[in-house]
PDB file of N, CA, C and O in Angstrom:
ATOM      1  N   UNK A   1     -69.101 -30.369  72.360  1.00  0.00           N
ATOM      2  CA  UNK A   1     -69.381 -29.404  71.303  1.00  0.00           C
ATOM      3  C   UNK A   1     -68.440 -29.660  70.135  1.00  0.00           C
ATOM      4  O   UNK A   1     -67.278 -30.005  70.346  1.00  0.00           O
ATOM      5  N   UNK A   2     -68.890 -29.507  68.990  1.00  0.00           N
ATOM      6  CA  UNK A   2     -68.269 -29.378  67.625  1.00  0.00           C
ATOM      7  C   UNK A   2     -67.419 -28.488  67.699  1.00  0.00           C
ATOM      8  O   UNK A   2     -67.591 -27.426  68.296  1.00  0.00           O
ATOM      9  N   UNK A   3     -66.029 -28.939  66.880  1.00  0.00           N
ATOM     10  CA  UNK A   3     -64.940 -28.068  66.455  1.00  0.00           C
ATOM     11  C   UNK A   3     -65.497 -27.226  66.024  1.00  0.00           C
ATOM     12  O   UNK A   3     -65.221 -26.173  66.600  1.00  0.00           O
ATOM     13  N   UNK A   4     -66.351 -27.103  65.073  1.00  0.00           N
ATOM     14  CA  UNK A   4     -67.175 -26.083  64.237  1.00  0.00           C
ATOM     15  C   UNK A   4     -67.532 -24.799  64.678  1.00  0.00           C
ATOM     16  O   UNK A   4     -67.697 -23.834  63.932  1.00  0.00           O
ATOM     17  N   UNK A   5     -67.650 -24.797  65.896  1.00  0.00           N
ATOM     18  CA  UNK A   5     -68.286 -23.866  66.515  1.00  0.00           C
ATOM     19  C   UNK A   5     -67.468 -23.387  67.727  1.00  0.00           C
ATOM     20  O   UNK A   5     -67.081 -24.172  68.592  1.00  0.00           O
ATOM     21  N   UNK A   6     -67.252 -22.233  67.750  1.00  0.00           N
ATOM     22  CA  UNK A   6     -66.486 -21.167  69.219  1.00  0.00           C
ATOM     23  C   UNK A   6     -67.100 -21.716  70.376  1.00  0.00           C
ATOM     24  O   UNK A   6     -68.232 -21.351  70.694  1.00  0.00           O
ATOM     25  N   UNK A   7     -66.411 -22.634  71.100  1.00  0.00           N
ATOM     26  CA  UNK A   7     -66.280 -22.188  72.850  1.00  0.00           C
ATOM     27  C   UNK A   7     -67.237 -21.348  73.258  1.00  0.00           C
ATOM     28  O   UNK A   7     -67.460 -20.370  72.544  1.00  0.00           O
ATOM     29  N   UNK A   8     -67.904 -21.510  74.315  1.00  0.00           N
ATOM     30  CA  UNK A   8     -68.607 -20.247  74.958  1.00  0.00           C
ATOM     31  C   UNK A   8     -67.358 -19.509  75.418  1.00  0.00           C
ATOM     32  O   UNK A   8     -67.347 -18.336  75.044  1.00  0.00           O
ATOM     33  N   UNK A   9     -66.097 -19.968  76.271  1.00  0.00           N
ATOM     34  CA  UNK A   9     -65.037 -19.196  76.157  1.00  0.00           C
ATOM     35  C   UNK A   9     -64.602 -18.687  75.375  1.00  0.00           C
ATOM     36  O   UNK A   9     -64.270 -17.533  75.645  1.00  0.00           O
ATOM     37  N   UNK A  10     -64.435 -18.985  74.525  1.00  0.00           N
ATOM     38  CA  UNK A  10     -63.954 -18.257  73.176  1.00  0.00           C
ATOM     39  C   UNK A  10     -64.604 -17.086  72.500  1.00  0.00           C
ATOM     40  O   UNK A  10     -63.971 -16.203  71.921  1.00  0.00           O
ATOM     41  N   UNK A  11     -66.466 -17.159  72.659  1.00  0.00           N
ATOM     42  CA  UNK A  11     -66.541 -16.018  72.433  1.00  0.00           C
ATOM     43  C   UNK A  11     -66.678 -14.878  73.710  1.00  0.00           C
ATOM     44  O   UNK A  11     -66.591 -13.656  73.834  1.00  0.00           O
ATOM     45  N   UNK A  12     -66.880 -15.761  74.352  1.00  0.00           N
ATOM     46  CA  UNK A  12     -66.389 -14.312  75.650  1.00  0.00           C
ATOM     47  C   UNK A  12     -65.423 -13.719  75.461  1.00  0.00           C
ATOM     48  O   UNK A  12     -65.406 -12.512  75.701  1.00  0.00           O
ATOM     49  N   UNK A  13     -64.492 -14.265  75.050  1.00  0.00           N
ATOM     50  CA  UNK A  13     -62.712 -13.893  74.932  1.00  0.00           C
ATOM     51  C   UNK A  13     -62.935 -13.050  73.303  1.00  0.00           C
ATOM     52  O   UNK A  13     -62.177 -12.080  73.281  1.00  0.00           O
ATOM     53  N   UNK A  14     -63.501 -13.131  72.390  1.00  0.00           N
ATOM     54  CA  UNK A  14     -63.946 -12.854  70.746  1.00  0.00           C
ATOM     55  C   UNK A  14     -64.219 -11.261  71.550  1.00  0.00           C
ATOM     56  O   UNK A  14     -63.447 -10.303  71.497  1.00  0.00           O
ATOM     57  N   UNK A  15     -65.508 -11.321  72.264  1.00  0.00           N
ATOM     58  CA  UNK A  15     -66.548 -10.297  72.533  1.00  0.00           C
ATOM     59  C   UNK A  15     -66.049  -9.648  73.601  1.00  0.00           C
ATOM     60  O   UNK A  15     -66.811  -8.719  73.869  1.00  0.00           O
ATOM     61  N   UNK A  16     -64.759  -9.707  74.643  1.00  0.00           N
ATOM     62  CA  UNK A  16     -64.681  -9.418  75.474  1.00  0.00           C
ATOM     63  C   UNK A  16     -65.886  -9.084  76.736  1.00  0.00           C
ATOM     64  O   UNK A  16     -65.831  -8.144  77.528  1.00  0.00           O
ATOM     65  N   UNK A  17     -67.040 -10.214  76.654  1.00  0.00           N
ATOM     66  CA  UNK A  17     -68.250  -9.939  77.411  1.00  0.00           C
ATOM     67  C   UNK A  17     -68.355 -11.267  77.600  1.00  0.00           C
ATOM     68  O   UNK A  17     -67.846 -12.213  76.999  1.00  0.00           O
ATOM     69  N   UNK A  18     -69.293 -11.188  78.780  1.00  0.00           N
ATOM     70  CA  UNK A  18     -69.945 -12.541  79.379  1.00  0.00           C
ATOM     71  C   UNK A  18     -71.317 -13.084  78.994  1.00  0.00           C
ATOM     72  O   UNK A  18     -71.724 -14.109  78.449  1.00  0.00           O
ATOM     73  N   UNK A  19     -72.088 -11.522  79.707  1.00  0.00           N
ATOM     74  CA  UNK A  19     -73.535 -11.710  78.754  1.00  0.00           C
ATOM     75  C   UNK A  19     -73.850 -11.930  77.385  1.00  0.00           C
ATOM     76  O   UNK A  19     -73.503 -11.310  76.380  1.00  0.00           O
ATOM     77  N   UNK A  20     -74.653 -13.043  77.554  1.00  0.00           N
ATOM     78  CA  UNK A  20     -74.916 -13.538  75.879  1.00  0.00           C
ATOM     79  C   UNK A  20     -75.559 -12.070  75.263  1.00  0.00           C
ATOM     80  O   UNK A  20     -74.863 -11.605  74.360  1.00  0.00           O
ATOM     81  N   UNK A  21     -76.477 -11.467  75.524  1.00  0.00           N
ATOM     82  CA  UNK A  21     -77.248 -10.175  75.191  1.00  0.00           C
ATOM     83  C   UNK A  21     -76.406  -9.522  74.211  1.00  0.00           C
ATOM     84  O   UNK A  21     -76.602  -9.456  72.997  1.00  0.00           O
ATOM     85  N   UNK A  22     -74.940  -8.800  75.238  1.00  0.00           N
ATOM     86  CA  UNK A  22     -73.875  -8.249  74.517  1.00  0.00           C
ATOM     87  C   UNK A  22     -73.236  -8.709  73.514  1.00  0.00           C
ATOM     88  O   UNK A  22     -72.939  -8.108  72.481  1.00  0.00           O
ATOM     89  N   UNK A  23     -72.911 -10.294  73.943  1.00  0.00           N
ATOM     90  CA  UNK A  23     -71.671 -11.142  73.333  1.00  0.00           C
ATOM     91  C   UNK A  23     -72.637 -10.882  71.552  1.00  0.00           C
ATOM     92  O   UNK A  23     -71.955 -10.858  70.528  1.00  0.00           O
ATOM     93  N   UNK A  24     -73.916 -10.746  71.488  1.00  0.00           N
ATOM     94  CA  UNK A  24     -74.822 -11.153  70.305  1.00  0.00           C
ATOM     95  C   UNK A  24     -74.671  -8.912  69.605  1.00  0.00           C
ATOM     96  O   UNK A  24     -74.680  -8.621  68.409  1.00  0.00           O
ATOM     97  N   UNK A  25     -74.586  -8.091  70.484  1.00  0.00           N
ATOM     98  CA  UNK A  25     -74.354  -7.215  70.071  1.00  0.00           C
ATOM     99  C   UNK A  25     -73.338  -6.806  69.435  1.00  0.00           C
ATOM    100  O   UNK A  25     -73.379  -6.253  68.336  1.00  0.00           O
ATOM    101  N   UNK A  26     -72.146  -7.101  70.212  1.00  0.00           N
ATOM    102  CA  UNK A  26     -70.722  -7.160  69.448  1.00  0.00           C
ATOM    103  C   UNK A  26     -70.718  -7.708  68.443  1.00  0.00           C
ATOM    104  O   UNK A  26     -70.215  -7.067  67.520  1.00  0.00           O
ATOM    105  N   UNK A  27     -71.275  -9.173  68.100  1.00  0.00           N
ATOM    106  CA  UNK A  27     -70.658 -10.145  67.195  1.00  0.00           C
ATOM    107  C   UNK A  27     -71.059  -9.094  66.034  1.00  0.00           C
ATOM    108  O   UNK A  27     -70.250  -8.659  65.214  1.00  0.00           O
ATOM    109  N   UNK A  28     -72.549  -8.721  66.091  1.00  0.00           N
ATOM    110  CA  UNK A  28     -73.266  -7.773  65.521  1.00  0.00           C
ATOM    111  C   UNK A  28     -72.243  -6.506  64.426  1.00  0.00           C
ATOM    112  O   UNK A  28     -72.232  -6.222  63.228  1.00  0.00           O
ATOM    113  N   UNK A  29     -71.579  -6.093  65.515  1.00  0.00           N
ATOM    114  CA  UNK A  29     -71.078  -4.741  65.437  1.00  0.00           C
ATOM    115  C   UNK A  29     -69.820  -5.152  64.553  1.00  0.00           C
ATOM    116  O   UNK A  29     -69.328  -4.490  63.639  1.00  0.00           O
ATOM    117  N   UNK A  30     -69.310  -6.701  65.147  1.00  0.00           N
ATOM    118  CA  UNK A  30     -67.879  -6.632  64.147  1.00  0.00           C
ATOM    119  C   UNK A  30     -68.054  -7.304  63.083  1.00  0.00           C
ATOM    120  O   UNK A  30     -67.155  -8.010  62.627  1.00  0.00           O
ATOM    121  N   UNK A  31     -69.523  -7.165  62.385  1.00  0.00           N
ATOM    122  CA  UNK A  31     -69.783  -8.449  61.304  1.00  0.00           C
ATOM    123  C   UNK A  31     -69.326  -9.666  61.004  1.00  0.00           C
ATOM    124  O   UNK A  31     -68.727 -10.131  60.033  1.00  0.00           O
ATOM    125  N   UNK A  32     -69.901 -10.300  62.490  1.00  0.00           N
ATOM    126  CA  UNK A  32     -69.378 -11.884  62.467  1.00  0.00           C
ATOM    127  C   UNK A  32     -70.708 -12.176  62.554  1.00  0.00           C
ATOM    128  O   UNK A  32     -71.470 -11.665  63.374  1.00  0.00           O
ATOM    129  N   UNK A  33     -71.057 -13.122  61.589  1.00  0.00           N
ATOM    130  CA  UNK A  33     -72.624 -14.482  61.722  1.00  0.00           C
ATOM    131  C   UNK A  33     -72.495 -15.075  62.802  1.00  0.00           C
ATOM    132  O   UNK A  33     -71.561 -15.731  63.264  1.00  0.00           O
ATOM    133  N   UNK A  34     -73.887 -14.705  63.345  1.00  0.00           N
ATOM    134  CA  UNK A  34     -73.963 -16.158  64.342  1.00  0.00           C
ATOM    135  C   UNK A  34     -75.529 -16.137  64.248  1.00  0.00           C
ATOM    136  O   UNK A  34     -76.313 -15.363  63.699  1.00  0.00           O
ATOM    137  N   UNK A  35     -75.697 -17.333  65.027  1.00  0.00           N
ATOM    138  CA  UNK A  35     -77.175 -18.045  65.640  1.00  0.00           C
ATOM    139  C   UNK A  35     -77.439 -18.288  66.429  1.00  0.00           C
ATOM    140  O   UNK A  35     -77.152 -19.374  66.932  1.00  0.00           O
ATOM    141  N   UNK A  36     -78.291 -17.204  67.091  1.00  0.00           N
ATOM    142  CA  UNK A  36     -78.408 -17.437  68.900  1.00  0.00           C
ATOM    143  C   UNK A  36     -79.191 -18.840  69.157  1.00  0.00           C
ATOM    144  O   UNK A  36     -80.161 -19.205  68.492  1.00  0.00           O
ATOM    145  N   UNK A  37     -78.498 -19.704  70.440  1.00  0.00           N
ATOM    146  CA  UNK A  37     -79.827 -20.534  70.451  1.00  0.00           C
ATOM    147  C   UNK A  37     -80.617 -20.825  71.527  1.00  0.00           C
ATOM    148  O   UNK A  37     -80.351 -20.162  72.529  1.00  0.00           O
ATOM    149  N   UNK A  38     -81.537 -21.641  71.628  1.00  0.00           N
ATOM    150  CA  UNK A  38     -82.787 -21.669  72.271  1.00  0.00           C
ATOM    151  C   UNK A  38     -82.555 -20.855  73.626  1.00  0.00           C
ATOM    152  O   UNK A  38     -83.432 -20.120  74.080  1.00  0.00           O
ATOM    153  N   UNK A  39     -81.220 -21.049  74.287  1.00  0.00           N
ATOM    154  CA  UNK A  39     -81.017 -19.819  75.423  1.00  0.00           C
ATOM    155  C   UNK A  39     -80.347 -18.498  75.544  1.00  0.00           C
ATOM    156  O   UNK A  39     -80.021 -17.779  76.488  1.00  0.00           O
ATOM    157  N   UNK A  40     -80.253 -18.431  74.183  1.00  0.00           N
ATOM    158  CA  UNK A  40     -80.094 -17.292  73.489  1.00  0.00           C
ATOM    159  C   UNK A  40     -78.439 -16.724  73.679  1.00  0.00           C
ATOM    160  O   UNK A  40     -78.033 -15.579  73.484  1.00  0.00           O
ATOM    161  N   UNK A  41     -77.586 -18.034  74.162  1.00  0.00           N
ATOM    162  CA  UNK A  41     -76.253 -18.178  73.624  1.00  0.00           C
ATOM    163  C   UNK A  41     -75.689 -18.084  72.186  1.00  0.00           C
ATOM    164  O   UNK A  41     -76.094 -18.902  71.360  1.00  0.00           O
ATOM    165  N   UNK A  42     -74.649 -17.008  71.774  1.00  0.00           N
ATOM    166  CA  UNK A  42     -74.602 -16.744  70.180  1.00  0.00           C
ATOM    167  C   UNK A  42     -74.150 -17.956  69.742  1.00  0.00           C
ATOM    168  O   UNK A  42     -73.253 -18.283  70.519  1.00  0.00           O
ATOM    169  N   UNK A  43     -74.341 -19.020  68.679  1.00  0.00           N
ATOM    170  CA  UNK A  43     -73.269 -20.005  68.173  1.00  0.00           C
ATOM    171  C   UNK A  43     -72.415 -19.232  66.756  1.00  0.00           C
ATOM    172  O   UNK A  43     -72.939 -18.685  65.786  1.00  0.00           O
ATOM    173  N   UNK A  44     -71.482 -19.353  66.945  1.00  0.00           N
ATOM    174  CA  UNK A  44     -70.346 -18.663  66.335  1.00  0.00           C
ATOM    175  C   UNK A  44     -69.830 -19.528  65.402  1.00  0.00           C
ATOM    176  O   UNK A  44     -68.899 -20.095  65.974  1.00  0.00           O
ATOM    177  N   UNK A  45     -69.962 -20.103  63.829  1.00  0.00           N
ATOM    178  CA  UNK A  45     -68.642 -20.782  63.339  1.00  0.00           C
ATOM    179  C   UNK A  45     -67.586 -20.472  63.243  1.00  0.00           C
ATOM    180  O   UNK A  45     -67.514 -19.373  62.693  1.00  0.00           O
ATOM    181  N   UNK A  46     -66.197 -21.074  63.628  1.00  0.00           N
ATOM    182  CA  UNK A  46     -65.270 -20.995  63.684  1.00  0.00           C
ATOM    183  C   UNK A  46     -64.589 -20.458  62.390  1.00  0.00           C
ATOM    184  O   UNK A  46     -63.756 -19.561  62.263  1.00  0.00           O
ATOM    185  N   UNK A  47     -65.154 -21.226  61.510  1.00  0.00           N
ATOM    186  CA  UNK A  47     -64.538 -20.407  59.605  1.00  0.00           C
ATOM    187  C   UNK A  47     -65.130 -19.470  59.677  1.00  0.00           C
ATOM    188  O   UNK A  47     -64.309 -18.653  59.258  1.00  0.00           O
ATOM    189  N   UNK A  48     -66.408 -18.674  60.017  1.00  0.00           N
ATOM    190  CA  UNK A  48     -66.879 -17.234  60.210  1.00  0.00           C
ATOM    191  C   UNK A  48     -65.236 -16.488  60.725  1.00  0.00           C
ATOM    192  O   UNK A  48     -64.548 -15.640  60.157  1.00  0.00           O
ATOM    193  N   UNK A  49     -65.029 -17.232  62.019  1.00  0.00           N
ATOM    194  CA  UNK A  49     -64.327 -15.841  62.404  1.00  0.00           C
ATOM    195  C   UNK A  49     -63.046 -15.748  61.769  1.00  0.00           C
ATOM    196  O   UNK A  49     -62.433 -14.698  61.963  1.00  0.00           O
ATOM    197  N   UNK A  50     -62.487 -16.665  61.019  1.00  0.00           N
ATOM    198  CA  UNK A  50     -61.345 -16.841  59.851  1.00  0.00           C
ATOM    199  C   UNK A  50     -61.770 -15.904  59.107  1.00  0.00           C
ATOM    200  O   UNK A  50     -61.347 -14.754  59.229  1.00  0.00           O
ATOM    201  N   UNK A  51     -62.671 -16.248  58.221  1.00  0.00           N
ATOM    202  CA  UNK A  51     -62.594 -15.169  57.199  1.00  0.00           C
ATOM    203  C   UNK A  51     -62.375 -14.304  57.848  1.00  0.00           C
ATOM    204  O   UNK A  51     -61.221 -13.880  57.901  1.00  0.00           O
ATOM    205  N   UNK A  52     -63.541 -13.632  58.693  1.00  0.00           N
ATOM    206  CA  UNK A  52     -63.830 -11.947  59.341  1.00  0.00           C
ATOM    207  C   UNK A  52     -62.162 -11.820  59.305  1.00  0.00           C
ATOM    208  O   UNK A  52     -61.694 -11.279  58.303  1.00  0.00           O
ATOM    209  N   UNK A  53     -61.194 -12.309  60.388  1.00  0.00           N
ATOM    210  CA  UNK A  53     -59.837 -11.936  60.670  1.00  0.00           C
ATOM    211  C   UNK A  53     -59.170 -12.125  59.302  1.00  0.00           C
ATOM    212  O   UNK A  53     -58.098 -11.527  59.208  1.00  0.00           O
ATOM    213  N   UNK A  54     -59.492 -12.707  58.393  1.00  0.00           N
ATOM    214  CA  UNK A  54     -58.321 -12.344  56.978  1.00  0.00           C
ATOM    215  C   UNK A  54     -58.810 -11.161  55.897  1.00  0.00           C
ATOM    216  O   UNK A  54     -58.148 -10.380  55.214  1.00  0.00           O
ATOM    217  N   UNK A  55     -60.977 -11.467  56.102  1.00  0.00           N
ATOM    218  CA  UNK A  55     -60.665 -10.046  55.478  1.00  0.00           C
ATOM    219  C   UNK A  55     -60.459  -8.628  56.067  1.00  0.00           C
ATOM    220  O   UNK A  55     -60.576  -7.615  55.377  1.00  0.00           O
ATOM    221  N   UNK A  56     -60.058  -8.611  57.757  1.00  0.00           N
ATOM    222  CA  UNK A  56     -59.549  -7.050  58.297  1.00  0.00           C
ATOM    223  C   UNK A  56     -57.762  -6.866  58.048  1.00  0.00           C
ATOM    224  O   UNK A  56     -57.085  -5.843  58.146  1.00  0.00           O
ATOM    225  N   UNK A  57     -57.318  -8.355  57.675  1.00  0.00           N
ATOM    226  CA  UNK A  57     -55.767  -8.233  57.803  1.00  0.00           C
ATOM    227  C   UNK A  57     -55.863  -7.420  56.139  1.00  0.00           C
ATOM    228  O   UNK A  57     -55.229  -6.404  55.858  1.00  0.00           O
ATOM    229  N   UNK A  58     -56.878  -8.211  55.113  1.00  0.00           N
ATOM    230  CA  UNK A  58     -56.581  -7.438  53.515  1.00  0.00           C
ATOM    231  C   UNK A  58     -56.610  -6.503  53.449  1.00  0.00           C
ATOM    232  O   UNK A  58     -55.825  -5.861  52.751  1.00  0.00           O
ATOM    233  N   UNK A  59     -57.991  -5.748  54.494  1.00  0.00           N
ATOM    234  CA  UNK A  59     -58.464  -4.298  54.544  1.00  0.00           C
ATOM    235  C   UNK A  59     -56.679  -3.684  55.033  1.00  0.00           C
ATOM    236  O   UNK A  59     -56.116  -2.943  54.228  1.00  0.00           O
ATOM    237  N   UNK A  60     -56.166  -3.952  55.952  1.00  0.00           N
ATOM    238  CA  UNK A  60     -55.509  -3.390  56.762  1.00  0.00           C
ATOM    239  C   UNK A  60     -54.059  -2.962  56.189  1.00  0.00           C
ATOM    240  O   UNK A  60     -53.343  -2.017  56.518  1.00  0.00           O
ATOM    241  N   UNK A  61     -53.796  -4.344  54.868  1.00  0.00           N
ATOM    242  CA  UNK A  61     -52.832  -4.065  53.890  1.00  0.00           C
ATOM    243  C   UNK A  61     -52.644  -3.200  52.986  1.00  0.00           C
ATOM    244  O   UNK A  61     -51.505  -3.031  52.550  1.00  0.00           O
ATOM    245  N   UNK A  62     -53.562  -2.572  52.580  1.00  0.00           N
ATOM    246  CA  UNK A  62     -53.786  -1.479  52.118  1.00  0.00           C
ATOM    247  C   UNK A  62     -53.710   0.181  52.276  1.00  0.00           C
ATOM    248  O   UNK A  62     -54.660   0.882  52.627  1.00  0.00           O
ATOM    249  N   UNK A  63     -52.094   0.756  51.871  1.00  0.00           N
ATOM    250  CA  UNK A  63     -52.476   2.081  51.925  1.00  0.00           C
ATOM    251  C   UNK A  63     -54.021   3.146  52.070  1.00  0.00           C
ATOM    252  O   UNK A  63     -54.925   3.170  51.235  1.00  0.00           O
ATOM    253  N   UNK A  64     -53.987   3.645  52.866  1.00  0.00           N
ATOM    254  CA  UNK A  64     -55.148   5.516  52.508  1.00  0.00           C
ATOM    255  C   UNK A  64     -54.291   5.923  52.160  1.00  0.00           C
ATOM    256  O   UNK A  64     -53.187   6.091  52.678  1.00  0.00           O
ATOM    257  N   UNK A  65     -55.044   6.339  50.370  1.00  0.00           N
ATOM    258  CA  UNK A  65     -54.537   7.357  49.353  1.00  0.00           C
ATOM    259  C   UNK A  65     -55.011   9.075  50.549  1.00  0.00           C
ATOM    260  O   UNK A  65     -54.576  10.178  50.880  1.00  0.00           O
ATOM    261  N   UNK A  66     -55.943   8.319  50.694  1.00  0.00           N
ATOM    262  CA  UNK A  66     -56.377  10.069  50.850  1.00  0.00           C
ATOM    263  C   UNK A  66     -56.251  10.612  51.494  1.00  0.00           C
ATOM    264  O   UNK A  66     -56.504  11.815  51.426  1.00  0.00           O
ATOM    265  N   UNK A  67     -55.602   9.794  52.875  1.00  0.00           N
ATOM    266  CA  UNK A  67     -54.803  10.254  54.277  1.00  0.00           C
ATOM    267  C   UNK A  67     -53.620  11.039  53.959  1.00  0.00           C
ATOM    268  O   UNK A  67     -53.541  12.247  54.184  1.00  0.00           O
ATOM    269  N   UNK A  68     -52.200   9.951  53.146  1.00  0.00           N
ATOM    270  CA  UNK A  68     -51.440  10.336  52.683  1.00  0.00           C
ATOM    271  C   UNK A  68     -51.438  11.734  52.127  1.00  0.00           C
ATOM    272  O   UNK A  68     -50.655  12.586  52.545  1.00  0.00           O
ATOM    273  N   UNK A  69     -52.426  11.987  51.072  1.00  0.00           N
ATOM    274  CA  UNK A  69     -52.578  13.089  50.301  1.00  0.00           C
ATOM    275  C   UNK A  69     -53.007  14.379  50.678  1.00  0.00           C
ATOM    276  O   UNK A  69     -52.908  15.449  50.078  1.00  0.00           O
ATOM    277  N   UNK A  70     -53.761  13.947  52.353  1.00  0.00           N
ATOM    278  CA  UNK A  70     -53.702  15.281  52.965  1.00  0.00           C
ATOM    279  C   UNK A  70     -52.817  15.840  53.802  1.00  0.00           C
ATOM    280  O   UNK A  70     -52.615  17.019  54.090  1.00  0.00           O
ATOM    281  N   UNK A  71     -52.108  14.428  54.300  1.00  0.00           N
ATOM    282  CA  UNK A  71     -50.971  15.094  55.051  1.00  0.00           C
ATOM    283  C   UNK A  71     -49.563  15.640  54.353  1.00  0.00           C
ATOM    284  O   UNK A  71     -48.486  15.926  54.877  1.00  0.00           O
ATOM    285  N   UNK A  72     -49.963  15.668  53.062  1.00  0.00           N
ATOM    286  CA  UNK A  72     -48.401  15.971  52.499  1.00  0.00           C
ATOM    287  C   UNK A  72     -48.775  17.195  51.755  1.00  0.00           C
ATOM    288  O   UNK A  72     -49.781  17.369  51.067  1.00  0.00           O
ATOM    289  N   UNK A  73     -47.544  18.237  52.070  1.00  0.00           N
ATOM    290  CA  UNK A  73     -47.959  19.681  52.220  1.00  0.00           C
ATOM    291  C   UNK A  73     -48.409  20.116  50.669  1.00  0.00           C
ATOM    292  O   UNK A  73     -47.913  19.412  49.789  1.00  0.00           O
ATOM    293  N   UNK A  74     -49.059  20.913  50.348  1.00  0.00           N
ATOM    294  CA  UNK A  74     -49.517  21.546  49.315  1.00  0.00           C
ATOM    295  C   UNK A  74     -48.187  22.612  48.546  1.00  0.00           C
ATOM    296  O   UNK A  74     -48.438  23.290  47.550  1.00  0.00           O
TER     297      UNK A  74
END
């Protein structure tokens, strides 16, 4: 298999699941691309899941204004 593409281990380990069914629900759920194929194994690119993990680290750098602003007393 191509560097290009996640391990079937890897996305078991991604998806914490075995079944492809799920492994294709999760990927789903954490907005990662993939392409199931002919046995309906997800194929995963590897730069997919780069980005996904740098843009939750940008999201994650970022103060809530509006958290802050409710927890601080009136």
């Amino acid at each position: 298999m191509s560097e290009a593409w996640l391990t079937t281990e890897e996305v078991t380990e991604l998806t914490d699941c075995s079944r492809r069914s799920l492994q294709c629900s999760r990927l789903a759920e954490m907005g990662i691309p993939f392409q199931p194929n002919y046995a309906g194994r997800p194929l995963v690119e590897r730069s997919a899941v780069l980005r996904h993990k740098e843009r939750a680290l940008k999201k994650s750098g970022k103060p809530n204004w509006d958290a802050i602003r409710a927890a601080q007393p009136t």
